[in-house]
C-alpha positions as CSV (number, residue, x, y, z in Angstrom):
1,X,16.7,-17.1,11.9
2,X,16.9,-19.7,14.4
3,X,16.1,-17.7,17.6
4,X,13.5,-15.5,15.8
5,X,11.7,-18.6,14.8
6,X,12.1,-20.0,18.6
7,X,10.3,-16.5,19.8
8,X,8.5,-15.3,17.0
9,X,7.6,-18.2,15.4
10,X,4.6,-19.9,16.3
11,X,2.6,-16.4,17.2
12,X,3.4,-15.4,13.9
13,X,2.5,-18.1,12.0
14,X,-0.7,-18.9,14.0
15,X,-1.6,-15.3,12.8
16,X,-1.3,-16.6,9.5
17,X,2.6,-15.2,8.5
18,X,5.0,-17.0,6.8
19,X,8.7,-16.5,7.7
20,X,11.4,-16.3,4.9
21,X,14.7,-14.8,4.9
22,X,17.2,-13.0,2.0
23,X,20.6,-12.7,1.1
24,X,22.4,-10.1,2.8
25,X,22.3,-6.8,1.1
26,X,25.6,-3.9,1.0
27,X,24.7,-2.3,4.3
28,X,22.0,-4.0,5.7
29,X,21.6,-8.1,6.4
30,X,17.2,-8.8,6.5
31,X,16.7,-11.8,9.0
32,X,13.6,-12.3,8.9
33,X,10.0,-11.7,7.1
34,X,6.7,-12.2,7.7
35,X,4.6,-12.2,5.4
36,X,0.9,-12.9,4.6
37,X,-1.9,-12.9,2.5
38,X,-5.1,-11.6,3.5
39,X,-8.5,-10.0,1.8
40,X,-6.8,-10.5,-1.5
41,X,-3.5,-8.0,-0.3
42,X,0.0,-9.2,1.2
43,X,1.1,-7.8,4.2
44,X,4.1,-7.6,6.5
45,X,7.0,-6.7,8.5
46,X,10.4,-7.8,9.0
47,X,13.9,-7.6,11.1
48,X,16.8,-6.5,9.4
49,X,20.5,-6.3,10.8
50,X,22.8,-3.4,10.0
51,X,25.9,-4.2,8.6
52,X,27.9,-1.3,9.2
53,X,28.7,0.6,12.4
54,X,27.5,-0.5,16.1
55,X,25.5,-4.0,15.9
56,X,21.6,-2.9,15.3
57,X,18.8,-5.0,14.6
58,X,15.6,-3.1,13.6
59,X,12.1,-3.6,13.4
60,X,10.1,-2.4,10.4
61,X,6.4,-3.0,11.1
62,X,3.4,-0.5,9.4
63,X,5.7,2.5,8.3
64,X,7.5,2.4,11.8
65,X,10.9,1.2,13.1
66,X,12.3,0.4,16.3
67,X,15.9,0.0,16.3
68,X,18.0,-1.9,18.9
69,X,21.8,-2.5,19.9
70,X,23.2,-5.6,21.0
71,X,26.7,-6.6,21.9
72,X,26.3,-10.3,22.4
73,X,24.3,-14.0,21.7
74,X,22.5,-13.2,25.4
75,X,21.8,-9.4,23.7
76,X,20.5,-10.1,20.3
77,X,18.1,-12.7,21.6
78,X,16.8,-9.6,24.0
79,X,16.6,-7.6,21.5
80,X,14.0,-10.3,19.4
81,X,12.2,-10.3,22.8
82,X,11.7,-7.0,22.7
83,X,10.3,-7.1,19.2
84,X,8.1,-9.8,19.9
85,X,6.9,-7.7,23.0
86,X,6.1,-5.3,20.5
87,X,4.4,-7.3,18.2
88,X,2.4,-8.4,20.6
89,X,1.4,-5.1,22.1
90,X,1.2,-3.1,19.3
91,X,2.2,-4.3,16.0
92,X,-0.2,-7.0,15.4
93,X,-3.3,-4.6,16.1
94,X,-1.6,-2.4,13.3
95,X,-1.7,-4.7,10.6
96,X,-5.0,-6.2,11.0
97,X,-6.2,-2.7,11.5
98,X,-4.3,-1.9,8.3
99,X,-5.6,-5.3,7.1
100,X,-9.4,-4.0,7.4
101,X,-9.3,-0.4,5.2
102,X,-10.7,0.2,1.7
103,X,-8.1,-1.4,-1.0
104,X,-8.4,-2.4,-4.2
105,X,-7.3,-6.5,-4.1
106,X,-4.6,-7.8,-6.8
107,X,-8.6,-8.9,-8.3
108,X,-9.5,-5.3,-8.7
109,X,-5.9,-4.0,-9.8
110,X,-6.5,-6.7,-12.8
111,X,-9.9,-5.6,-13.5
112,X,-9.1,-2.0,-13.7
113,X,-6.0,-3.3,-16.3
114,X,-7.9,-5.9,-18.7
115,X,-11.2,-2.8,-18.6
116,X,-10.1,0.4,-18.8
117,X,-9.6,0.5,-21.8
118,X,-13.8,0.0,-22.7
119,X,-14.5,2.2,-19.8
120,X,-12.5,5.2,-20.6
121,X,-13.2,4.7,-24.7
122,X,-17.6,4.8,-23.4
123,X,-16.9,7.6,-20.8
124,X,-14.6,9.3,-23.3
125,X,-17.2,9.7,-25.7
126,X,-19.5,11.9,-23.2
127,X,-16.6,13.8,-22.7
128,X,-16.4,14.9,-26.1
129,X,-15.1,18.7,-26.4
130,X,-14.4,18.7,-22.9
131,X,-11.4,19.8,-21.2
132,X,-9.1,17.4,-19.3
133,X,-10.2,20.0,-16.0
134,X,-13.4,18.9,-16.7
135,X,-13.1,15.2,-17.3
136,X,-10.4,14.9,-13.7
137,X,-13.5,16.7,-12.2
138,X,-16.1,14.0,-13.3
139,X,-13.6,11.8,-11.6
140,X,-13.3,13.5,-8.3
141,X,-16.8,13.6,-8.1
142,X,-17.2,9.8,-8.3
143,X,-14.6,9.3,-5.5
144,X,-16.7,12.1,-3.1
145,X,-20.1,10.4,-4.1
146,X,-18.7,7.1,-2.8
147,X,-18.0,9.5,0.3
148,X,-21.2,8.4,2.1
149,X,-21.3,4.6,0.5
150,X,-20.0,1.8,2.6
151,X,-16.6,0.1,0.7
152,X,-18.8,-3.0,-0.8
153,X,-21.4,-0.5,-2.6
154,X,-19.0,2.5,-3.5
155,X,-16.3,-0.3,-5.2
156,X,-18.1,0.2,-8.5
157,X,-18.3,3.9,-8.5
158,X,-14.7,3.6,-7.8
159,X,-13.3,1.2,-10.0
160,X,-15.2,3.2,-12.7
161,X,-13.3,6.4,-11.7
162,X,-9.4,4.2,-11.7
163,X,-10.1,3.2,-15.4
164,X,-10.9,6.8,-16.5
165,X,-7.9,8.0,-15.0
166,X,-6.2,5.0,-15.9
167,X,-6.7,6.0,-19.7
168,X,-5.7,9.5,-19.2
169,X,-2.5,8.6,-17.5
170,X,-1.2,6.5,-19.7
171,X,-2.0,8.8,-22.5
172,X,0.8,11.0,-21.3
173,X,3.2,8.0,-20.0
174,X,2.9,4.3,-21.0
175,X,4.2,3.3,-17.5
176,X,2.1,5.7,-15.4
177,X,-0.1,3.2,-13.5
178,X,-1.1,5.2,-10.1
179,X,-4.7,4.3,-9.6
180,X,-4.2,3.5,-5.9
181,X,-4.5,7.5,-5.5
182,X,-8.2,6.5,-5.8
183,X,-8.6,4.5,-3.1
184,X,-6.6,6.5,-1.1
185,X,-8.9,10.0,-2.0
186,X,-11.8,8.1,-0.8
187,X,-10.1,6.2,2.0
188,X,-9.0,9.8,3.7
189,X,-12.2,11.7,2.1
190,X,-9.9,14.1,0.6
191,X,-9.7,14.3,-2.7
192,X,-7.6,18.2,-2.7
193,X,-5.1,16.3,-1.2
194,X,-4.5,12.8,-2.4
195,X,-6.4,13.0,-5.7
196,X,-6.0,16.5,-7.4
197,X,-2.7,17.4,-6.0
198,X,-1.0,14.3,-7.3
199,X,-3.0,13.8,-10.8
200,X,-2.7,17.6,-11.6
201,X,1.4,17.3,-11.9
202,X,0.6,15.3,-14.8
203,X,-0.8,17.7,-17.3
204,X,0.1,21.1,-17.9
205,X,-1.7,24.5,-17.0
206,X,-3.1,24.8,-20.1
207,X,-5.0,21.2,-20.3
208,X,-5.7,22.0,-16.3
209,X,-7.3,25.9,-17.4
């Protein structure tokens, strides 16, 4: 922790990241992470040391990992170098881009939980005699109109459309909370993909027909 506080350190936390560390896990050892908080949403990355086989350190940073051997004190602190080289080239720009899509904020998330309820039991009653097809295509619909809205003005329309689901999900499972498929659909402007596909495992073919 030392060494990657001496080289990673001060970037880091001028970019707003805290450092902390954990205990030692069976086969891996996590040295470091940084985390932060930022537009409501925590973000991060973190070096990890292998515990078993050749020495490794690796990087974890935005669904990517760069691994790297060492042999000695001279090595490892080469190898932090080389992430902070990284960082700086690369990794950084990653998480602010990341920083800067459509989410909802731990503010929404708690929204979407203390109203779903009253939104789905007012939508609900519109959808009387309906088929759960038809109600999951009311919510699609809401995710492609926010298509051609900017984040700030389509937030409603999509908020509106993770209660619904919300209240049909956990109809059919207490725990099911996947809402985030929402802001996703809209994110990618797909809803086939990372809407229907997903939601439609749910229910069976006869409440989808």
């Amino acid at each position: 922790m030392k060494i990657i506080k001496e080289v990673m350190g001060e970037e880091a936390q001028n970019r707003g990241y805290k450092i902390t560390s954990h205990p030692k896990l069976i086969a891996t050892k996590p040295l470091a992470y940084f985390n932060r908080e930022k537009n409501g949403s925590s973000q991060g990355f973190e070096i990890t040391e292998y515990l078993i086989g050749e020495k490794t350190l690796f990087l974890r940073c935005c669904g990517k990992e760069i691994h790297l051997k060492y042999n000695s004190a001279e090595e490892f602190e080469d190898c932090i170098r080389s992430f902070n080289d990284y960082m700086l080239k690369e990794g950084y720009d990653l998480l602010e881009q990341a920083s800067n899509r459509p989410y909802f904020t731990h503010s929404d998330n708690e929204y979407v939980l203390d109203n779903y309820k009253a939104v789905f039991e007012e939508v609900h009653k519109e959808f009387e005699g309906k088929t759960i097809k038809e109600s999951l295509d009311y919510i699609e619909h809401l995710i492609q109109d926010a298509y051609k809205l900017d984040f700030l003005d389509a937030k409603d329309l999509l908020l509106k459309a993770a209660c619904i689901l919300t209240g049909y999900l956990l109809k059919v499972n207490e725990n099911m909370l996947f809402f985030n498929m929402i802001i996703t659909a809209y994110r990618n402007k797909d809803t086939d993909k990372w809407f229907r596909s997903i939601v439609n495992k749910f229910f069976t073919e006869e409440e989808l027909n």
